[in-house]
Kinemage of the C-alpha trace (Angstrom):
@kinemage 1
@onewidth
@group {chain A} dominant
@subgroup {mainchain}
@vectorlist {calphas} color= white
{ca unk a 1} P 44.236 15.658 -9.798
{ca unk a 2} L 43.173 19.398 -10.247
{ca unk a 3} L 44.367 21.718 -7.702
{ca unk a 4} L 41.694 23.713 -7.682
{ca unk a 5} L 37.807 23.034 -7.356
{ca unk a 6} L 34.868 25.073 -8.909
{ca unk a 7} L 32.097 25.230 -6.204
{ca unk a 8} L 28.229 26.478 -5.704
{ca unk a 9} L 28.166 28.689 -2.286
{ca unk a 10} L 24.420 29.133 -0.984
{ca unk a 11} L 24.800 31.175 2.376
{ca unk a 12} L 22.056 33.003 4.018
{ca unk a 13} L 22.043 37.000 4.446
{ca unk a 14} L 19.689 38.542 7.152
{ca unk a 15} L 20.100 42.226 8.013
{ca unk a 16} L 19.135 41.588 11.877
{ca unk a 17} L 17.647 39.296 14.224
{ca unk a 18} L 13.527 40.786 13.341
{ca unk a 19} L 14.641 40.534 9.167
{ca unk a 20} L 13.505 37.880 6.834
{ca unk a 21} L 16.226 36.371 5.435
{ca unk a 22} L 17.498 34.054 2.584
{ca unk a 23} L 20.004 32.534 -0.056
{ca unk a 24} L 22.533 34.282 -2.015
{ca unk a 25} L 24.426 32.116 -4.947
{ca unk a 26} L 27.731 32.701 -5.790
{ca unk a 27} L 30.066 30.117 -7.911
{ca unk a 28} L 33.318 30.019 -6.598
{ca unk a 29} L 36.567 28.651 -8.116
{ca unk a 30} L 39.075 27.843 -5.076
{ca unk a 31} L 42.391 25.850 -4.036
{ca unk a 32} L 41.801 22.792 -2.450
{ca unk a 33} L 44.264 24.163 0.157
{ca unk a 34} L 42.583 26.705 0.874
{ca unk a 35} L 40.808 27.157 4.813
{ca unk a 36} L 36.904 27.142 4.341
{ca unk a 37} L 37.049 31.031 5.945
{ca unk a 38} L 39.648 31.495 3.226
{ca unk a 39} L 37.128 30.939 0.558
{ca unk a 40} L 34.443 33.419 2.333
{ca unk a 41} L 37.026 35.794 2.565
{ca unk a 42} L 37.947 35.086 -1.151
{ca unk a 43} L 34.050 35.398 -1.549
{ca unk a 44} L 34.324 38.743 0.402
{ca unk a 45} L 36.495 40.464 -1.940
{ca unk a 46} L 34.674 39.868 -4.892
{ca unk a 47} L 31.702 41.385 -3.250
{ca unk a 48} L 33.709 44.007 -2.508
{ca unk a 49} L 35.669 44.785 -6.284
{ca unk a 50} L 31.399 44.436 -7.241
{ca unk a 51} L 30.377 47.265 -4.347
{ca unk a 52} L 28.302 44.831 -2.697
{ca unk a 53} L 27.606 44.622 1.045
{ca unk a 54} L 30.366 41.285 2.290
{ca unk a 55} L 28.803 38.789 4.427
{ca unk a 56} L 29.488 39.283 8.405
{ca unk a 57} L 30.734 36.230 9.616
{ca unk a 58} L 32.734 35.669 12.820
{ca unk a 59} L 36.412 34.722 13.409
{ca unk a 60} L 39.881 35.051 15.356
{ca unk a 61} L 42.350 33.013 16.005
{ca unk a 62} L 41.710 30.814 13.124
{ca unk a 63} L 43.499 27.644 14.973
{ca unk a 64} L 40.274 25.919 16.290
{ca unk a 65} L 40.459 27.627 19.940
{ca unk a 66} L 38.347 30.651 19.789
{ca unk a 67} L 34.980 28.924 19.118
{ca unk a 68} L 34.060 32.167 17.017
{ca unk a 69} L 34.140 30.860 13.838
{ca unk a 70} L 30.698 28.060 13.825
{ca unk a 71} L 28.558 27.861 11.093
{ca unk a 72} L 26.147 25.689 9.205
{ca unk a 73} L 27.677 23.692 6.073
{ca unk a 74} L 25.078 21.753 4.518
{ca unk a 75} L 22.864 21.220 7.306
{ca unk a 76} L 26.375 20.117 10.219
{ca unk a 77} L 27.360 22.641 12.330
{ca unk a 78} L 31.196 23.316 11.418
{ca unk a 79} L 30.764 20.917 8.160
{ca unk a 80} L 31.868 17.444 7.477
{ca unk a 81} L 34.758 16.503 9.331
{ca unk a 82} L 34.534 15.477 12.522
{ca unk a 83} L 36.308 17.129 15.169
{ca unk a 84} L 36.942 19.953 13.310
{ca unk a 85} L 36.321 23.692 13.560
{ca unk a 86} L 35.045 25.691 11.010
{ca unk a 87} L 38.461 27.273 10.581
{ca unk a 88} L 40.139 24.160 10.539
{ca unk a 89} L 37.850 22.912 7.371
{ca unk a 90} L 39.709 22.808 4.393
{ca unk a 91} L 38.309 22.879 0.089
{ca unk a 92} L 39.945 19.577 -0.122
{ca unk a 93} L 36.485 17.730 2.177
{ca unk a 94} L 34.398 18.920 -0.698
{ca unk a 95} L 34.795 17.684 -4.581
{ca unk a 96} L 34.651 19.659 -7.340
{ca unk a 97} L 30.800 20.939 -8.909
{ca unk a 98} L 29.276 20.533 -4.903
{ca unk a 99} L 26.535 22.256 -4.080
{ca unk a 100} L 27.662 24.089 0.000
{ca unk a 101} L 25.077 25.745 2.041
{ca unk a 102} L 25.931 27.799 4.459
{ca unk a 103} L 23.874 29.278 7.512
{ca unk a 104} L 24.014 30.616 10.736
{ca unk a 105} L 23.322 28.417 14.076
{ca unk a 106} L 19.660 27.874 14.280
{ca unk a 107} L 18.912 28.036 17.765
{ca unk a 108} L 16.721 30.157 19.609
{ca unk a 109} L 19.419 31.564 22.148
{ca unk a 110} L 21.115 31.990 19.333
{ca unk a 111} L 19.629 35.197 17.546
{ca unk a 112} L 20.742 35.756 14.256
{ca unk a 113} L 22.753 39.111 14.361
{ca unk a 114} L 23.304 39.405 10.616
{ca unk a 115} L 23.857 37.431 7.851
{ca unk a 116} L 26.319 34.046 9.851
{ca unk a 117} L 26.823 36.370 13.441
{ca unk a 118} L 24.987 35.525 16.121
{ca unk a 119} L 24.579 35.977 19.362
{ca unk a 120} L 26.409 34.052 21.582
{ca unk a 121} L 26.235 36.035 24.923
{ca unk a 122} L 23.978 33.237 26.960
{ca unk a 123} L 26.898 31.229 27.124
{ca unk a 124} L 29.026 33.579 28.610
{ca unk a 125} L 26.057 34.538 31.035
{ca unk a 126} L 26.174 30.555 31.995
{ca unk a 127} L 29.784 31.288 32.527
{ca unk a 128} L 29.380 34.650 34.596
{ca unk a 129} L 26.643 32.721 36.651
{ca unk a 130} L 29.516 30.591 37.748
{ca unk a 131} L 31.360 33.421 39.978
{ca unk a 132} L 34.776 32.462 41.124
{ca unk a 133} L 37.017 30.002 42.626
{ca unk a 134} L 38.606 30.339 46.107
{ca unk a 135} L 42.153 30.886 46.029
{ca unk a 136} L 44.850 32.338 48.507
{ca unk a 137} L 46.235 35.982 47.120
{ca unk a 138} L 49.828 36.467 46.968
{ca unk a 139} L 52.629 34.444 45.467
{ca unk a 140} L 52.350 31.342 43.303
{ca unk a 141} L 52.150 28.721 45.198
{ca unk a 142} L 54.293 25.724 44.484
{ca unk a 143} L 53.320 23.648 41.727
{ca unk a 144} L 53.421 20.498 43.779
{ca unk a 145} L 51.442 21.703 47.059
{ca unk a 146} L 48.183 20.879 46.007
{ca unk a 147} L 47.610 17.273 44.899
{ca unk a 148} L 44.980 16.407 41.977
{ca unk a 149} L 44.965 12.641 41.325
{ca unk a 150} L 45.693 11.494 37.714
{ca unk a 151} L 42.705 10.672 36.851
{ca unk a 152} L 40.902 13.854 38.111
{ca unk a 153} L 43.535 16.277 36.245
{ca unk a 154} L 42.911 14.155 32.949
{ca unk a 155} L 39.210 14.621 32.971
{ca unk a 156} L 39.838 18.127 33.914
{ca unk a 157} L 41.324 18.817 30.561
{ca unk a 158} L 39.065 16.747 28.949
{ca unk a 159} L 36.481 19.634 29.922
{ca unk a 160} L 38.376 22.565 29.867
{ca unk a 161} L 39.033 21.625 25.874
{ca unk a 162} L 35.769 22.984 25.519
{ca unk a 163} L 35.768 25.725 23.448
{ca unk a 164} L 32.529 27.585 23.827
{ca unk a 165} L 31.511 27.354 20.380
{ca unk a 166} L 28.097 26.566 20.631
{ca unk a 167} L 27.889 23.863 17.711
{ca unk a 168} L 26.261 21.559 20.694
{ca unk a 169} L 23.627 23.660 20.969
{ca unk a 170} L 23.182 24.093 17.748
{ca unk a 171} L 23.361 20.177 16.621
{ca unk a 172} L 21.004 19.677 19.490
{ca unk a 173} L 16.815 18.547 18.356
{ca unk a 174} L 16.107 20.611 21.340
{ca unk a 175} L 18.974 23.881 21.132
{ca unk a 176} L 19.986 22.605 24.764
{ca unk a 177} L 23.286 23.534 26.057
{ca unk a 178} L 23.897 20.698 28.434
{ca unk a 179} L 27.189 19.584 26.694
{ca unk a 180} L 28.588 23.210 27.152
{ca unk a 181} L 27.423 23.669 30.988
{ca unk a 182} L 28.738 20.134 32.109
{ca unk a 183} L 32.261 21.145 30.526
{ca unk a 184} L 32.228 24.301 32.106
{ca unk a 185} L 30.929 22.652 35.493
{ca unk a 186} L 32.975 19.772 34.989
{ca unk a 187} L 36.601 20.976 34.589
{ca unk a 188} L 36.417 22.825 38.270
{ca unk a 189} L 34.403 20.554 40.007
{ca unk a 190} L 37.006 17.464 39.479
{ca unk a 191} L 39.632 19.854 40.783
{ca unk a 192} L 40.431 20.789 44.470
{ca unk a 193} L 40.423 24.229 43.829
{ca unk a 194} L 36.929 24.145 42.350
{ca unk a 195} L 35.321 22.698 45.647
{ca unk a 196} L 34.377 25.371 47.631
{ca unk a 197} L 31.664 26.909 45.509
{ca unk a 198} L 30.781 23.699 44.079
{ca unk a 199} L 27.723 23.603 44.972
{ca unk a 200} L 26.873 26.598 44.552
{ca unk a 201} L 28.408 27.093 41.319
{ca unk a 202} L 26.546 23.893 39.509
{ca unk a 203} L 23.078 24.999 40.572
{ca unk a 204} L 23.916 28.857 39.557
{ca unk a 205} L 25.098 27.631 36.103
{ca unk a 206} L 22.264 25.248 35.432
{ca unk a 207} L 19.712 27.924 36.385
{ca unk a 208} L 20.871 30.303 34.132
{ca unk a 209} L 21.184 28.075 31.405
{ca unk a 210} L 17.525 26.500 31.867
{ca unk a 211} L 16.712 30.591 31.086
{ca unk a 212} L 18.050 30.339 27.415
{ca unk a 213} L 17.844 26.882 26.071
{ca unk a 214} L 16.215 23.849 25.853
{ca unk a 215} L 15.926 20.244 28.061
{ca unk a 216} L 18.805 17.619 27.143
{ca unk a 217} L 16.783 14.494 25.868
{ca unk a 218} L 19.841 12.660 25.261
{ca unk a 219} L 20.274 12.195 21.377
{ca unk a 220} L 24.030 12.270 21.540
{ca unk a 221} L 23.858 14.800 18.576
{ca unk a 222} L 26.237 17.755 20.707
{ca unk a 223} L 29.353 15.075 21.108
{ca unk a 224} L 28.893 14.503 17.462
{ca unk a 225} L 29.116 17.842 16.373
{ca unk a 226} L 31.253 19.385 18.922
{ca unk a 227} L 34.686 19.759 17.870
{ca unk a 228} L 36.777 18.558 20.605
{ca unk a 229} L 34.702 15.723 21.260
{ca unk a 230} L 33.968 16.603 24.894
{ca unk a 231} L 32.445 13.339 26.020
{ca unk a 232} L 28.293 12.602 27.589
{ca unk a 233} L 29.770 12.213 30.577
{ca unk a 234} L 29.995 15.456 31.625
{ca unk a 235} L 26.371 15.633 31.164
{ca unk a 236} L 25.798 12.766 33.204
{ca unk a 237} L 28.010 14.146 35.742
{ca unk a 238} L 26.225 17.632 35.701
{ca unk a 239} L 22.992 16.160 36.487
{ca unk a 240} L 24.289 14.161 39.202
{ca unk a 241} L 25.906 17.376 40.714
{ca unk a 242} L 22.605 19.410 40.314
{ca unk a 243} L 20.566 17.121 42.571
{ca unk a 244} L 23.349 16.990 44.984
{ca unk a 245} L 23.450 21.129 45.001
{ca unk a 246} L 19.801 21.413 45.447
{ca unk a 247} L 20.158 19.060 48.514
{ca unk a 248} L 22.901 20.581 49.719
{ca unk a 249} L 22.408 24.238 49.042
{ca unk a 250} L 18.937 23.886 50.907
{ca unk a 251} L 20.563 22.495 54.106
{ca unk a 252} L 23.036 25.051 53.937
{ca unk a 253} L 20.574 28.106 53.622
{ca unk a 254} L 18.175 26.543 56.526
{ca unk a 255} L 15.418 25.235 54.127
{ca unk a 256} L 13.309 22.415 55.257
């Protein structure tokens, strides 16, 4: 078996989010071994040794925690392995003489910023919406003092694996963003910490997030394409908590 694969690359270039866009082709030769941001950056330097503009993509930490790094591969957001980051895709899912197409999130709170880049921001304006937790100032306090049953610090995780990529909105018929809210929501409100601006919190993040994208209609696509596999529950558990923080955030402000 060959050690190297020859590959078609079709990946869309846009100057900005108001320019058309379309497909560039370039046939690549690459090592199996090789990361799928490997071969764009191999992709990159030929552009470069030809004086052509490289194609903006985003990444960081390159270990499937950022959540820069999502883009389209034939038609999947992060490609075709399952629970797998873009960064974490290797040559060695596709064989050799495939055809890969590669193009930015399509989602409307998603604009295209050029070429793969876009913007990201109403995410981390769901987050911001979320304020802060409670806590007393000074030392650490001991590890042991406050108690979080098993269960409760195991779905915690669960939702704090979330890593803000946005392929859930993007996999989504609709470009909602329920999957990434009820993580967010999720991880602090099963904690004791998170309680005192519960509440709050759920029906500040939920508003915001209503402002950018779409209505879950539950097609299970964003657990499917999100690579940590952060479970429907948390979407289940987010709606639950909404009506409850209507409820009780109207009692609380005097509202009849």
């Amino acid at each position: 078996m060959s050690d190297t694969i020859s590959v078609t690359v079709k990946v869309w270039r846009q100057n900005g989010p108001d320019s058309p866009g379309g497909f560039e082709t370039h046939p690549q030769q690459i090592s199996i071994d090789a990361s799928f941001l490997e071969m764009l950056d191999l992709l990159n330097e030929q552009l470069n040794d030809r004086g052509e503009e490289p194609i903006v993509f985003e990444s960081d930490c390159r270990e499937g925690i950022c959540g820069t790094c999502g883009v389209m591969i034939n038609g999947r957001a992060h490609g075709p392995q399952k629970a797998t980051a873009t960064c974490q895709l290797h040559m060695r899912e596709f064989a050799d003489g495939d055809e890969i197409v590669i193009e930015p999130f399509r989602a409307a709170g998603f604009p295209v910023i050029r070429d793969l880049a876009v913007d990201r921001s109403p995410l981390d304006h769901i987050i911001e919406s979320g304020g802060y937790i409670s806590v007393g100032s000074g030392a650490a306090p001991d590890a042991n003092l406050t108690p979080v049953p098993k269960d409760a610090a195991e779905q915690a995780f669960d939702a704090a694996a979330c890593i803000g990529c946005g392929a859930c909105v993007a996999a989504c018929p609709n470009s909602a963003a329920q999957l990434f809210t009820s993580a967010k929501v999720g991880h602090m409100a099963l904690l004791p910490q998170g309680q005192p601006e519960r509440w709050s919190r759920t029906e500040a993040m939920v508003d915001v997030m209503e402002t950018y994208f779409g209505s879950c209609t539950n097609h299970g696509e964003c657990h499917e394409a999100c690579p940590k596999e952060i479970s429907l529950d948390f979407i289940a558990y987010l709606n639950r908590d909404y009506v409850r923080a209507k409820v009780k955030n109207r009692a609380l402000s005097g509202q009849r």
